[in-house]
C-alpha positions in Angstrom: 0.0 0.0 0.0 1.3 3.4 -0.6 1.3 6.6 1.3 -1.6 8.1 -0.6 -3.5 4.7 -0.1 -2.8 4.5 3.8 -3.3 8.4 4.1 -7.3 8.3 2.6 -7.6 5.5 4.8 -6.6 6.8 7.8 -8.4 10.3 7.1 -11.7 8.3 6.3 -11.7 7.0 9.8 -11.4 10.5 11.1 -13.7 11.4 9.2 -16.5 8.9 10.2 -15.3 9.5 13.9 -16.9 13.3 13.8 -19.6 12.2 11.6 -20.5 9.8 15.3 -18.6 12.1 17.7 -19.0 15.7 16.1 -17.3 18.6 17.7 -16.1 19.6 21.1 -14.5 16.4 23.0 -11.0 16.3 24.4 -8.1 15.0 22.0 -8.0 11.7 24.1 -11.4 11.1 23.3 -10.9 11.7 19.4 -7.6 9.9 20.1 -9.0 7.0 21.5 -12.1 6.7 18.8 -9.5 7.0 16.1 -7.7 4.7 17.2 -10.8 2.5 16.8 -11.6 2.8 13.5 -7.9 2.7 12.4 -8.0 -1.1 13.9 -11.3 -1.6 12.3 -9.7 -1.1 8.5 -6.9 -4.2 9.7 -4.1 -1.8 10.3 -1.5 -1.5 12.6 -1.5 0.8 15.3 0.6 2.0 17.5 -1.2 4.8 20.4 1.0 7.2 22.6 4.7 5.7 21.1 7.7 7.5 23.5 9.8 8.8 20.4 13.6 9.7 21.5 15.4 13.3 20.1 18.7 12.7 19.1 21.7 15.4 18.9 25.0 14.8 17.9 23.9 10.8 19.0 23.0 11.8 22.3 19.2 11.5 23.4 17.8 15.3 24.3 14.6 14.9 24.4 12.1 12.9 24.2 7.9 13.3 23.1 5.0 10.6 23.1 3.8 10.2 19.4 -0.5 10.0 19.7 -0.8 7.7 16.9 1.9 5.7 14.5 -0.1 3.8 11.8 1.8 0.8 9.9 5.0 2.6 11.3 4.6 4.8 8.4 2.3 7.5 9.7 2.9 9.7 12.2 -0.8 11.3 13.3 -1.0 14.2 15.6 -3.9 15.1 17.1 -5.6 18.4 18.0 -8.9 19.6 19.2 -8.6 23.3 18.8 -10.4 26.1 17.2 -8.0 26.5 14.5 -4.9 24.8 13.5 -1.7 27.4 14.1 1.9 27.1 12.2 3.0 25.7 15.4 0.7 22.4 14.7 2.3 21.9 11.1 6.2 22.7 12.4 5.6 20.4 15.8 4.7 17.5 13.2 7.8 18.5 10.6 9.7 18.1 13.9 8.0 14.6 14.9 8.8 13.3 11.1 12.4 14.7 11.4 13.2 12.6 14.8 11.3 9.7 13.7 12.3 9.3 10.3 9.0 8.0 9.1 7.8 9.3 5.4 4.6 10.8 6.2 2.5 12.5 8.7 -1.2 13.7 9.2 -2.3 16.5 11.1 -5.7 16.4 12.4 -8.2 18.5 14.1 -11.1 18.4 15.6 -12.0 21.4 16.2 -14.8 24.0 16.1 -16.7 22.8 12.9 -15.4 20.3 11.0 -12.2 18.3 10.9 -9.3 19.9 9.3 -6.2 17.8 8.0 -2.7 18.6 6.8 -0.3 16.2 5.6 3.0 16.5 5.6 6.1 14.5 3.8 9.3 14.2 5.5 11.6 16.7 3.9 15.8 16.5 4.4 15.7 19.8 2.6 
């Protein structure tokens, strides 16, 4: 399966969690009910993964990934008004120390779900 292919599947489950959950939960709840459907489709999933930051091969840091799909993915989750630049940089940052392809950024917010995907980028 390729990225495209695992991406639409993954964004169809959040999807048909709002269309059941709708608007104004925490993120573990959205976490949680993702989670769910992601499972449902046969894929892997991996929830709250502790992901290690490495400088100059030293470990400085460290950050709990919410949810790693077919450890391709990386899917951050937000349930905010609006998504800021600080969401999309945060998840460059999460692709940069994990080293996985692709990521999804996904939010619950006010209205309607909004989702950003991102590519991991040496540039």
């Amino acid at each position: 399966m390729d990225y495209a292919d695992l991406t639409e599947k993954i964004i169809g489950c959040a999807y048909r969690v709002h269309n059941v959950l709708g608007c104004g939960f925490l993120e573990s709840v959205y976490e949680k009910s993702l989670i769910l459907e992601i499972e449902k489709t046969g894929l892997l999933v991996e929830s709250q993964k502790a992901i290690n930051v490495h400088y100059d091969d030293q470990v400085v840091g460290s950050f709990f990934a919410d949810i790693i799909v077919a450890h391709t993915v990386i899917v951050e989750l937000k349930a905010v008004r609006a998504l800021a630049a600080a969401h999309e940089v945060q998840l460059a940052n999460y692709l940069a120390a994990t080293k996985l392809p692709v990521g999804l950024l996904i939010n619950f917010g006010e209205s309607r779900v909004d989702i950003k995907r991102k590519l991991l980028s040496f540039s």
